[in-house]
C-alpha positions in Angstrom: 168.7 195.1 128.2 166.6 192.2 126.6 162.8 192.3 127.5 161.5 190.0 130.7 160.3 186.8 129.1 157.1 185.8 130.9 156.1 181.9 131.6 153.8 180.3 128.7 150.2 178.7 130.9 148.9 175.7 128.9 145.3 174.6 129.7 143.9 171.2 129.1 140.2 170.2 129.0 139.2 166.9 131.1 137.9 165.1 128.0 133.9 163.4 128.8 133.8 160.1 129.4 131.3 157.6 127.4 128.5 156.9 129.2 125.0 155.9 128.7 121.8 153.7 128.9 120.4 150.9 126.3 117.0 149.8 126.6 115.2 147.2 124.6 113.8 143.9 124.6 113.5 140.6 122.4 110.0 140.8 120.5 109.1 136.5 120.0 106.8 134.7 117.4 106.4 131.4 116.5 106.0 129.5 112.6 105.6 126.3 111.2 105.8 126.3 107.5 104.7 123.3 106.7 101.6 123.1 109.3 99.0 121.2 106.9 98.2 118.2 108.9 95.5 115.3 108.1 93.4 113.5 110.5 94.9 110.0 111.7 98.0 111.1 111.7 101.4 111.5 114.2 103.0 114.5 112.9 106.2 116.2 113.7 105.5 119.9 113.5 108.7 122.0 112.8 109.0 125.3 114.6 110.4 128.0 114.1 111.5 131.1 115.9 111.6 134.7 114.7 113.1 137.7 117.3 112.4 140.4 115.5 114.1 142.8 118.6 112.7 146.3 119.9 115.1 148.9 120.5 113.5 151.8 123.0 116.8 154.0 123.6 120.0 153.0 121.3 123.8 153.0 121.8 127.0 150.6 121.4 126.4 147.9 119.1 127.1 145.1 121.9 124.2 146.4 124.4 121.9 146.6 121.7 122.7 143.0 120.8 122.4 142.3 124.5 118.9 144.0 125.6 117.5 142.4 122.3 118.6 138.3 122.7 116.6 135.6 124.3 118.3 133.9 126.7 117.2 130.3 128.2 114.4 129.9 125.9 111.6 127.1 126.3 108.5 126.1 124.1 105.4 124.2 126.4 102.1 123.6 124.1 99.5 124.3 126.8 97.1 121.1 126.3 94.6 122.5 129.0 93.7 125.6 126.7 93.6 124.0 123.3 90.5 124.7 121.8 87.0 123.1 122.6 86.9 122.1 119.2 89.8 120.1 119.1 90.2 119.5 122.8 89.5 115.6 122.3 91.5 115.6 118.8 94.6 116.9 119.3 97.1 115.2 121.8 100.7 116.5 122.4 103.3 114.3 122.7 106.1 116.3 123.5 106.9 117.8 126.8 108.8 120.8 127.2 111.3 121.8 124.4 114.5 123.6 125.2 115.5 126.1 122.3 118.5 128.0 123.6 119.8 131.5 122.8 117.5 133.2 120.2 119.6 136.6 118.8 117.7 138.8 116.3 116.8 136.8 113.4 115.6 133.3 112.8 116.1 130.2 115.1 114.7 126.7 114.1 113.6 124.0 113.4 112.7 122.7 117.1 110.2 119.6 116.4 106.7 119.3 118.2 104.9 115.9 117.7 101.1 115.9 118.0 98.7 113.0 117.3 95.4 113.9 115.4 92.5 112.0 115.8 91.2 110.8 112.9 87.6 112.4 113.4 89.2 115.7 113.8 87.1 118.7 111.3 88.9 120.0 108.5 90.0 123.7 109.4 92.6 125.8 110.4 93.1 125.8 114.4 95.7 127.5 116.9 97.7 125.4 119.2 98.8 127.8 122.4 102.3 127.3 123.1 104.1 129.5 126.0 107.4 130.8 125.4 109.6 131.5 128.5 113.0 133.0 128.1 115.5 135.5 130.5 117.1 138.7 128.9 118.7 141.9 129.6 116.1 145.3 129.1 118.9 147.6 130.6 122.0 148.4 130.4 124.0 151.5 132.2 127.8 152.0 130.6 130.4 154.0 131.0 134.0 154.3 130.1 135.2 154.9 133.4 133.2 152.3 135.0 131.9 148.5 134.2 128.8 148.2 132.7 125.8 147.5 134.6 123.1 145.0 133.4 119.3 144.9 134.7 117.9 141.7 133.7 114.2 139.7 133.4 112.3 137.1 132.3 109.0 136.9 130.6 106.3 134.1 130.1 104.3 134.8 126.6 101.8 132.9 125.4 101.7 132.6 121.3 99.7 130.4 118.7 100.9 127.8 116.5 98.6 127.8 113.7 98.0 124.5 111.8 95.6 123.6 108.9 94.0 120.1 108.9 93.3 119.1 105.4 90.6 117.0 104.2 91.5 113.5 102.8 89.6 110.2 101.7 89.2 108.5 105.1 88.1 104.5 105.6 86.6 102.1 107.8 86.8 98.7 107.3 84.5 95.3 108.5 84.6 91.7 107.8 81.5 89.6 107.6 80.6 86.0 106.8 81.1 82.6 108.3 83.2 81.9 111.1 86.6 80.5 110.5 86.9 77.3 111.7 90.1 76.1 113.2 92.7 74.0 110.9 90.3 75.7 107.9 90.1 78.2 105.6 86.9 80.3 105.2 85.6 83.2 102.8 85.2 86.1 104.4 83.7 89.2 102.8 85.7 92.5 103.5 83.6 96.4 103.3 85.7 99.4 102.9 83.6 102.6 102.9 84.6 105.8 102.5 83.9 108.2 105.3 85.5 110.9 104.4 84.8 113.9 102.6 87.2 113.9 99.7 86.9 110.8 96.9 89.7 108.3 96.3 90.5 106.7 92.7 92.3 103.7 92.2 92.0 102.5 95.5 93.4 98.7 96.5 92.7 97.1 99.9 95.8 95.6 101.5 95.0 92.9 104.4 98.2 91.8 106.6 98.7 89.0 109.4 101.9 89.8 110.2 101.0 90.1 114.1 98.2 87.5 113.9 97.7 83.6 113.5 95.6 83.8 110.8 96.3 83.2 107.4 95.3 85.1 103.6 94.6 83.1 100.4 97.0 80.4 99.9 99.9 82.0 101.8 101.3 81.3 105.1 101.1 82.8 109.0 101.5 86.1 108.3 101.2 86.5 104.8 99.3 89.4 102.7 96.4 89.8 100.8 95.7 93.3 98.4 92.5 93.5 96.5 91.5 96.5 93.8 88.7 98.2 94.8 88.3 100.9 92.3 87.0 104.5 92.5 85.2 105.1 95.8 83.7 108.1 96.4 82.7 110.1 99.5 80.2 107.9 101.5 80.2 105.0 99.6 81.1 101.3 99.9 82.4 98.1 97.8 83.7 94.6 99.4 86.2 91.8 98.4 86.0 88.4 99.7 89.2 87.2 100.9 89.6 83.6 102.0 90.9 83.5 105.7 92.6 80.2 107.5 93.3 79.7 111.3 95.7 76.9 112.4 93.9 73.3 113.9 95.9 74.3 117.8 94.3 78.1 117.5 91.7 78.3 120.7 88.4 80.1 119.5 87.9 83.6 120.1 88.6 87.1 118.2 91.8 87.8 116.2 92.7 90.8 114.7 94.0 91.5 110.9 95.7 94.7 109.6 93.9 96.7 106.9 95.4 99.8 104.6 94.2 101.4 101.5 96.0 102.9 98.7 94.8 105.1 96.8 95.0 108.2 94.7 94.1 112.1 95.6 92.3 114.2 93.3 95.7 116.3 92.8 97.0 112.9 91.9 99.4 111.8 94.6 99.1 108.9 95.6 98.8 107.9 99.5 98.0 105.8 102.1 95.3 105.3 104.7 95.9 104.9 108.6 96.4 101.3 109.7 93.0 100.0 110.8 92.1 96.6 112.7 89.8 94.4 111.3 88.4 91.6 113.8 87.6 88.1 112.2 86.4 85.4 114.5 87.6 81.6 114.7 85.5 78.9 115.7 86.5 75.2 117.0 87.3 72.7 115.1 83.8 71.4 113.4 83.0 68.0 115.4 80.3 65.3 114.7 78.8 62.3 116.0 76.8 59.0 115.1 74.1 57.4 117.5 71.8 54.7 116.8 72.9 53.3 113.9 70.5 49.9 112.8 70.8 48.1 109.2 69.1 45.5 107.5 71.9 44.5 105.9 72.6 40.7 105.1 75.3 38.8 103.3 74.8 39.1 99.7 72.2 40.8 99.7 70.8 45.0 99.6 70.4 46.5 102.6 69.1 49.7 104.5 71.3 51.8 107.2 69.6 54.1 109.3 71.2 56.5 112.0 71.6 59.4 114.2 73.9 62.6 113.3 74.4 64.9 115.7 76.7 68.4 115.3 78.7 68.8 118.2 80.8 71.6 116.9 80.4 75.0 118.1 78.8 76.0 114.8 75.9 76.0 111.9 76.7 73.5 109.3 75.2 73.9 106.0 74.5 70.7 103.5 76.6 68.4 105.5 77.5 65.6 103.5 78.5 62.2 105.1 80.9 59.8 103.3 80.8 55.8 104.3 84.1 54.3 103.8 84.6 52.0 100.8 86.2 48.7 102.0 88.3 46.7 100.0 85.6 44.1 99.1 82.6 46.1 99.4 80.8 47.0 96.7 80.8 50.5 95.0 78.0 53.3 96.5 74.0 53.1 95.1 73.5 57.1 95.2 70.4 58.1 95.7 69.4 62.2 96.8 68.2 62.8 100.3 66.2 65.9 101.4 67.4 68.9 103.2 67.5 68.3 107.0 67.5 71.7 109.4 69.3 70.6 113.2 68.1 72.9 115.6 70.9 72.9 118.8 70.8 70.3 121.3 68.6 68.0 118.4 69.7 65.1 117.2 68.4 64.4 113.6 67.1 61.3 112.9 66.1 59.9 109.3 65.6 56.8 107.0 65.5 59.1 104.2 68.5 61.5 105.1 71.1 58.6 105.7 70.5 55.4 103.9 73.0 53.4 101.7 71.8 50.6 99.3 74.8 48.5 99.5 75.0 45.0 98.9 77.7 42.6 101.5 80.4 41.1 99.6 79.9 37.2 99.4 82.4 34.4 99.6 83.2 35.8 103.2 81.0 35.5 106.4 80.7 37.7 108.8 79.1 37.7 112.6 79.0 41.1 112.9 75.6 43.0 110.7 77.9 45.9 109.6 80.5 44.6 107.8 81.3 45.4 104.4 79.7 48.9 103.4 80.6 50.3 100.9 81.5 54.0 100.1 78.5 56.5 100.4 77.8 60.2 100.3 74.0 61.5 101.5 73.9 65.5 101.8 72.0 66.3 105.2 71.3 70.3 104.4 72.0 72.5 107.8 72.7 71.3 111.4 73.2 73.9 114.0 75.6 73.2 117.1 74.4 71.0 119.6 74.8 72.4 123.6 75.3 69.3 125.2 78.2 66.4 124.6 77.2 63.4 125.7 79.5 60.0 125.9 76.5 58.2 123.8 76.6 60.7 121.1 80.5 60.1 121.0 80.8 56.0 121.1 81.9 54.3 117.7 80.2 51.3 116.2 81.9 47.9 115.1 83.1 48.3 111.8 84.8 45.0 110.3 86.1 47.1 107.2 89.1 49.6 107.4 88.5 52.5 110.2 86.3 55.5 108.5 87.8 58.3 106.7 88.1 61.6 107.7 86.0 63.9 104.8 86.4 67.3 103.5 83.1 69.5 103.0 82.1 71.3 99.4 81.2 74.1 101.1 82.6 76.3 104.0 85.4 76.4 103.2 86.2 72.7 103.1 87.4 72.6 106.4 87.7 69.2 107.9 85.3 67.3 110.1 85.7 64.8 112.6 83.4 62.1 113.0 82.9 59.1 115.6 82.2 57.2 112.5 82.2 57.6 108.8 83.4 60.8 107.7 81.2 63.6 107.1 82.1 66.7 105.1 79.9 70.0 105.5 
């Protein structure tokens, strides 16, 4: 009889389902390599943004990745907690930037543009930027079950640090006599260092591209660039640049556009700031003749007296006024006349300061006492501007010989003069 074969049991263990918790967090800080700035300047500061991660309890690969991103992530500069230092220097001209996702690792670059006063101290300073982003700091898995995700956000506030260099810095001023309208005028231009650092080389560039006036012998809008030299910290040196203003351009204030070029003690060579240089313009110089008696008679040398008054809007210095030369008339007796000072609103008045020895042309009669003079130039010295116009001081003697001439001066500029009678240069 064969033995009684018993039934085999087989046990199997419930195998343990994966299951766990990840905690962690995205750790954020903020760079800009190339943070040397100068003062006068726009720049575009280029951020960057390093998430280093912190891990507080480990696991899967995937919740680790997720407890440690930056989700959502915006930069603000806060402008109300810049420092007092640089409160007035520094403005921010970029709003709020939107970075993105930031994983471990680097992110970048995410441009911030900033103006910089041009009186800003050299140093290093820290701009406050807040940093808001979302993320996950928990996760509960399981393999049995989905896994559950505990998000946040956080607000930090970090500093953006940026170095403002020292550099050569400039002001610029014109001086001299004021441009007269349809003239050209030498005008003396100062550059002075202001800065602490020296600048070799240096050449003054003056532009008109935006302004009526013009530079040297070019047109509207032309250029002018003048060497300058070595200049160092605190010092000065000037060029004289002649300056024209169209005859239709009303008087007042117009503005030129000043750079200098120079070179940096490391040798590179660079530019200033654009800075505005104001040069005024005047009216068109006027004049007038009053009271004009001779003693002229046919044949014979005479005297011519008169009245010249400035009605311009300006100081004329040695005014000289030119007589016409008719075609009979006989060529000019010169003779030197004193200085003459016009005070405004004073007609001046002198035998000595406007006569012409001229003798009348014979073989023709005349009725009229003033016919036939002859070219003349007498210097009057300086007439300032009268205040009042008056329709005496404007009225034009009978002249039997051609109509007078219109005169350029020798000095100022030679800008051209009109007169109610001869022609008078200043």
């Amino acid at each position: 009889m064969s033995p009684r074969r018993r039934p085999l049991a087989v046990t199997v263990a419930p195998v343990a389902a994966a299951e766990g918790v990840v905690v962690g967090r995205p750790e954020i800080e903020l760079y800009a390599p190339d943070n040397r700035v100068v003062g006068g300047e726009t720049v575009s500061l280029e951020v960057f943004l390093s998430n280093a991660g912190e891990i507080t309890r480990g696991g899967p690969a995937q919740y680790q990745d997720r407890v440690t991103t930056a989700r959502n992530v915006r930069l603000d500069v806060l402008t109300d907690q810049l420092p007092d230092e640089i409160a007035d220097d520094v403005e921010v001209l970029t709003g709020s930037v939107p970075v993105g996702t930031v994983p471990q690792g680097t992110a970048g670059p995410f441009p911030i543009r900033l103006e910089i006063d041009e009186d800003i101290e050299p140093g290093t300073y820290d701009i406050p930027v807040e940093v808001t982003y979302d993320y996950t700091w928990f996760v509960e898995y399981s393999d049995l079950t989905e896994p559950e995700f505990s998000d946040s956000s956080q607000q930090e506030t970090k500093q953006l640090t940026i170095v403002v260099r020292d550099r050569p810095r400039f002001e610029v001023s014109s001086s001299g006599r004021v441009v007269t309208a349809g003239d050209q005028t030498r005008r003396e231009f100062s550059v002075t260092n202001v800065g602490t650092e020296p600048a070799a080389n240096a050449t003054l560039t003056l532009a008109s591209e935006q302004s009526p006036l013009s530079l040297g012998d070019g047109p509207e809008g032309g250029t002018a660039t003048v060497t300058l030299g070595d200049l160092a910290p605190g010092n000065s040196t000037s060029a004289v640049v002649r300056v024209g203003a169209p005859e239709t351009l009303p008087p007042g204030a117009y503005l030129l556009s000043a750079s200098v070029e120079y070179r940096t003690e490391a040798g590179i060579v660079a530019n200033s700031t654009p800075i505005t240089v104001s040069v005024p313009v005047g009216a068109e110089q006027d004049f007038a003749v009053t009271n004009v008696t001779d003693t002229l008679q046919v044949g014979e040398t005479g005297r011519i007296d008169g009245t010249i008054v400035n009605t311009g809007g300006q100081t004329v210095s040695n005014a000289v006024v030119v007589f016409p030369r008719t075609p009979r008339g006989s060529g000019p007796a010169r003779e030197r006349t004193p200085s003459a000072h016009w005070h405004p609103a004073t007609p001046h008045r002198s035998s000595s300061s406007w006569t012409s020895q001229t003798r009348r042309p014979t073989g023709r009669a005349c009725s009229r006492s003033r016919c036939g003079i002859a070219t003349r130039t007498t210097r009057f010295g300086s007439a300032a501007p009268s205040t009042r116009r008056s329709p005496s001081t404007r009225s034009r003697p009978s002249w039997c010989g051609p109509s007078p001439v219109t005169s350029r001066s020798p000095v100022a500029g030679r800008s051209q003069a009109r007169s109610s009678t001869p022609g008078i240069e200043r």
